[in-house]
Each structure stands twice: as structure tokens, then as C-alpha cells.
MARGUKE-706507 format. One record per residue (C-alpha): residue number from 0; residue in three letters; x, y, z. Coordinates in steps of 0.5 Angstrom, whole numbers, plus 500, padded with zeros to 3 digits. Example, Ala and Ser with C-alpha at 12.3 -4.5 7.8 and 13.67 -1.06 7.14 Angstrom:
   num   residuo     u     v     w
     0       Ala   525   491   516
     1       Ser   527   498   514
***
This chain:
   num   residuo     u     v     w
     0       Unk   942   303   201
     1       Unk   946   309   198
     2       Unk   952   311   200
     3       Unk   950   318   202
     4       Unk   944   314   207
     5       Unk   950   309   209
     6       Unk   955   315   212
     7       Unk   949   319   215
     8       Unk   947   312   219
     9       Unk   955   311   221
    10       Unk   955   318   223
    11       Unk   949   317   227
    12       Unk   951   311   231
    13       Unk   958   314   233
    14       Unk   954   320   236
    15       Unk   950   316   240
    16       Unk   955   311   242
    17       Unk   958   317   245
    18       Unk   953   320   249
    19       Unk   952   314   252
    20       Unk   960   313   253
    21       Unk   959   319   256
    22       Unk   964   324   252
    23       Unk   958   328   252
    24       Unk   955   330   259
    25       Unk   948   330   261
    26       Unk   945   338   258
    27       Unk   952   340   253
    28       Unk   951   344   247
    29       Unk   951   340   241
    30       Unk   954   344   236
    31       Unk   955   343   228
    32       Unk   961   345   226
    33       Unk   965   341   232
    34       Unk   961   335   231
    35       Unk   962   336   224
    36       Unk   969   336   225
    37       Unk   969   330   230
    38       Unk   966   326   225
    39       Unk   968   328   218
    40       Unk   961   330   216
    41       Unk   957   336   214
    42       Unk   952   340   218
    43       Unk   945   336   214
    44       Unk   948   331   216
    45       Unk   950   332   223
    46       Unk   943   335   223
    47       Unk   939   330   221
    48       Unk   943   325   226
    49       Unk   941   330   232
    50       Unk   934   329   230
    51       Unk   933   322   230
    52       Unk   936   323   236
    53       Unk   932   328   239
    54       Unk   926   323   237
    55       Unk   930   317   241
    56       Unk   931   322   246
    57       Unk   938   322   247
    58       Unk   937   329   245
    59       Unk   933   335   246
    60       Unk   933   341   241
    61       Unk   931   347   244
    62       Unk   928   353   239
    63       Unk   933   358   237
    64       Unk   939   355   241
    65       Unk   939   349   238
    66       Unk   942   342   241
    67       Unk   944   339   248
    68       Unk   944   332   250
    69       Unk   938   330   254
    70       Unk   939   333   261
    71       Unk   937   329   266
    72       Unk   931   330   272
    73       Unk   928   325   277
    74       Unk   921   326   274
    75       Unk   924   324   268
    76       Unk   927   318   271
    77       Unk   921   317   275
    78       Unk   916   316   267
    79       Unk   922   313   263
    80       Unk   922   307   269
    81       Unk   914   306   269
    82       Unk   915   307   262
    83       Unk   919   301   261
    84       Unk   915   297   265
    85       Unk   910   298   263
    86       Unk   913   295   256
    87       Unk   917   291   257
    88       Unk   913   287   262
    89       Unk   908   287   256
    90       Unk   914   284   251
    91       Unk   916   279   256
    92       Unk   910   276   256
    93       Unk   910   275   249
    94       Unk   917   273   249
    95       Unk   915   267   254
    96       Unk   909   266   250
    97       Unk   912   265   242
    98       Unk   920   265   244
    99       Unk   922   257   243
   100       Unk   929   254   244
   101       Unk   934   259   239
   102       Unk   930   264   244
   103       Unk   932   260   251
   104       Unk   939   258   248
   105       Unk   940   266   246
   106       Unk   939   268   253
   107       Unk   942   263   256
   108       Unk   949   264   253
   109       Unk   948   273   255
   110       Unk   946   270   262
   111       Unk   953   266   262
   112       Unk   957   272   259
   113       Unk   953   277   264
   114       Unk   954   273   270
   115       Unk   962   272   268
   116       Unk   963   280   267
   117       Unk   966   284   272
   118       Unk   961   290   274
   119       Unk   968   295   273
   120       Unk   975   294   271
   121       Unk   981   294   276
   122       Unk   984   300   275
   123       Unk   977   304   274
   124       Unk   973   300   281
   125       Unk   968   306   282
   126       Unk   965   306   274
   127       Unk   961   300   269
   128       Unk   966   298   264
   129       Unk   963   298   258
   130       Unk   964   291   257
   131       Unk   959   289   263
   132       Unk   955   295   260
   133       Unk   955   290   254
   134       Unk   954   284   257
   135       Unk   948   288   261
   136       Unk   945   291   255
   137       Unk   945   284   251
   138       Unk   942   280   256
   139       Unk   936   285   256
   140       Unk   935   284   249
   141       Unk   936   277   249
   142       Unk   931   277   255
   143       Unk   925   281   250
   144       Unk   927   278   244
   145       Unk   922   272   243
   146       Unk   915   276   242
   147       Unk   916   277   235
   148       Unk   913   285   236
   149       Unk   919   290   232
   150       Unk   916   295   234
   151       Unk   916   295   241
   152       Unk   922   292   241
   153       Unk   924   299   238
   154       Unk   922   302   243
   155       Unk   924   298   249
   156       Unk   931   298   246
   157       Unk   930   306   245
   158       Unk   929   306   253
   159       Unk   934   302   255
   160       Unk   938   307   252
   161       Unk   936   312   255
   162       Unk   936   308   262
   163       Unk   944   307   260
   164       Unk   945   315   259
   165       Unk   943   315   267
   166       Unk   947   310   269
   167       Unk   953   313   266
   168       Unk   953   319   269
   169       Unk   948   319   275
   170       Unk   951   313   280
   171       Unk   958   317   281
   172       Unk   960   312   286
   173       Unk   961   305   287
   174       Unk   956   301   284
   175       Unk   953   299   290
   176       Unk   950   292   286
   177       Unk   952   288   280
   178       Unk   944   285   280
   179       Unk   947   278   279
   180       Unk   942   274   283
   181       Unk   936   279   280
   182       Unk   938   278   274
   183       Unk   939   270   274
   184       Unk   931   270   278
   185       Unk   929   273   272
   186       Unk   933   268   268
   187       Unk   930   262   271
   188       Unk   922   265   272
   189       Unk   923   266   264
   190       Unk   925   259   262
   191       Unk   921   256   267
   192       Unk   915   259   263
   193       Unk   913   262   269
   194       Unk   910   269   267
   195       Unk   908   272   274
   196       Unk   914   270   277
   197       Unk   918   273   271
   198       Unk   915   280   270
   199       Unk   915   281   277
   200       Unk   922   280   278
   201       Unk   924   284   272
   202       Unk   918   290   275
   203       Unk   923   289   282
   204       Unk   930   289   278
   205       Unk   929   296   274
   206       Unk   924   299   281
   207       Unk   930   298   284
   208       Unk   935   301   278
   209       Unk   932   307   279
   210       Unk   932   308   286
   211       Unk   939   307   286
   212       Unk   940   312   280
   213       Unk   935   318   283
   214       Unk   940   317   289
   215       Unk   945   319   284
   216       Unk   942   324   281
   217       Unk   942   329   288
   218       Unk   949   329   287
   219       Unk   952   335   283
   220       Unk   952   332   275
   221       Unk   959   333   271
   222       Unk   959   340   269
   223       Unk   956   341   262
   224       Unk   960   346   256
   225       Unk   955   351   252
***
């Protein structure tokens, strides 16, 4: 890999952390010259970063104006979920089907380190940490990670993300579940070899997401810059 691909791939990551950390809100410009400044890089290279995201849907690129973060709607939130379970259940499957002992022996330790996570942080009891952000985003993968499919893996993790751009930004109160016994239904289900059991209990766990986040979402946004 050069040099130049390896800063331009650094670059990319630390503006999608961002967005997803939340420094930049739902619909605020992105502007070149200020990203180029925040990271130390040149405008082809912010460019070609935005792109890519704007291909992960984490940005939109608007003709004439340029670049914002992916504004959030219930209609979208609405096709990202059916989306997302209609993949995932798929990568489920084939995740039961091929995933062997390495593969339960990772989603047991992701469950454990999960479940030991707090949902918030003590000085901060109304916003995710971002240490359970972690642990949540790490089990879901570990949970998909046995069917040997890469390209969909890609797109499920492309989804997740866009799932945790809502998350950040649309549930504006205390969180109103921390999902442990739903996450632990799907654990045992998939470990049991339980196909039916498991994809229903993961299709209820994200149906159930995405009602609380549309109700987020009838709340005013953070207001965007641009």
C-alpha cells in the first residue's frame, strides 16, 4: 500500500469516526477547506474521502452545493431497518450454518464484554458511551461473522453504521432499554443452532430499535452549520 493510499484511508476513518461520534450533526456542510485543516490533508484527498462516504451512506453530495452529512428522516430509517433485516437475517444463517467453534467462542466473549458494559457513563446517564457503543457494534459482528460471505458482511457493517448515526443523534433522552435480554435471546438461539429462533429474535431486537429511535426523531435535531 503507498503511502499516499495509507494517509488517504487515515483520513477517511477519522472523518467517519467523527460522524458517527457525533462531532458533525445530521445535514452540516462539509466543507474542504475546514476538513482539510482538521486533518492535515489536501482537498483531493478530503474529496475522495467524502466520496466513499457518500457511497457508505454516511454523506450526501449535493450538485453545486457540495457535501453534508447524511440528514436523518423516518422514511429512511424506515428502509435502512427492512434493509438491515433482510441482510442480516440472510448473514445469520449462514453464519449458524458454517460458523464453527472459533466463531461461538468470539460471540461468547463480545456477549460477555457487552453485557459487563454499562449503556451510559456516570457523569453523562442521558447519552451511550462509546464504550458500550463498541461493545454493541463488536457483538453484532461477531454475531454475523461465521457466514464466510465478505460482501455482505460489507454491507451489513455499512448499515450498522448508518444504524449508529441514528442512535447517536435521534434518541435525545435517556435510553429507554440497554437490550441485554434481547441480545442474550439472540446469543443463546444462535449457539443452540436454532435458525428460526435466532433471526426472529434478532428481526424483534432492530424492529424494536427502530421504534424507539422514529420516536427520537419527532424531536427537534441538533442544529446543523452551512
Amino acid at each position: 500500500m503507498s503511502r499516499q493510499r495509507a494517509s488517504t484511508d487515515k483520513v477517511h476513518g477519522q472523518i467517519r469516526a467523527d460522524i458517527l461520534g457525533g462531532v458533525f450533526a445530521p445535514g452540516q456542510k462539509l466543507k474542504f477547506a475546514d476538513l482539510g485543516q482538521r486533518y492535515g490533508a489536501s482537498v483531493s484527498a478530503i474529496r475522495e474521502c467524502l466520496t466513499r462516504l457518500t457511497e457508505q451512506r454516511l454523506v450526501v453530495a449535493e450538485p453545486m452545493v457540495g457535501f453534508r452529512v447524511m440528514p436523518l428522516t423516518a422514511e429512511d430509517l424506515c428502509d435502512l431497518t427492512d434493509t438491515r433485516i433482510d441482510l442480516e437475517l440472510l448473514a445469520l444463517r449462514g453464519a449458524i450454518e458454517h460458523g464453527g467453534v472459533d466463531w461461538e467462542s468470539d460471540l461468547v466473549a463480545a456477549h460477555h464484554r457487552l453485557e459487563r458494559t454499562p449503556m451510559t457513563a456516570p457523569d453523562a446517564p442521558r447519552t451511550m458511551s462509546d464504550e458500550w457503543e463498541q461493545a454493541h457494534t463488536a457483538f453484532h459482528a461477531a454475531l454475523l461473522a461465521g457466514c464466510r460471505r465478505p460482501r455482505l458482511l460489507a454491507m451489513t457493517e455499512s448499515l450498522r453504521d448508518a444504524t449508529a448515526l441514528y442512535r447517536r443523534w435521534a434518541v435525545q433522552r435517556e435510553p429507554k432499554r440497554d437490550g441485554i435480554d434481547e441480545h442474550r435471546a439472540i446469543l443463546e438461539a444462535a449457539l443452540a443452532g436454532d435458525v428460526d429462533a435466532a433471526t426472529e429474535a434478532l428481526r424483534a431486537h432492530y424492529a424494536t430499535t427502530a421504534e424507539i429511535l422514529s420516536e427520537g426523531l419527532s424531536s427537534p435535531l441538533p442544529r446543523t452549520q452551512g
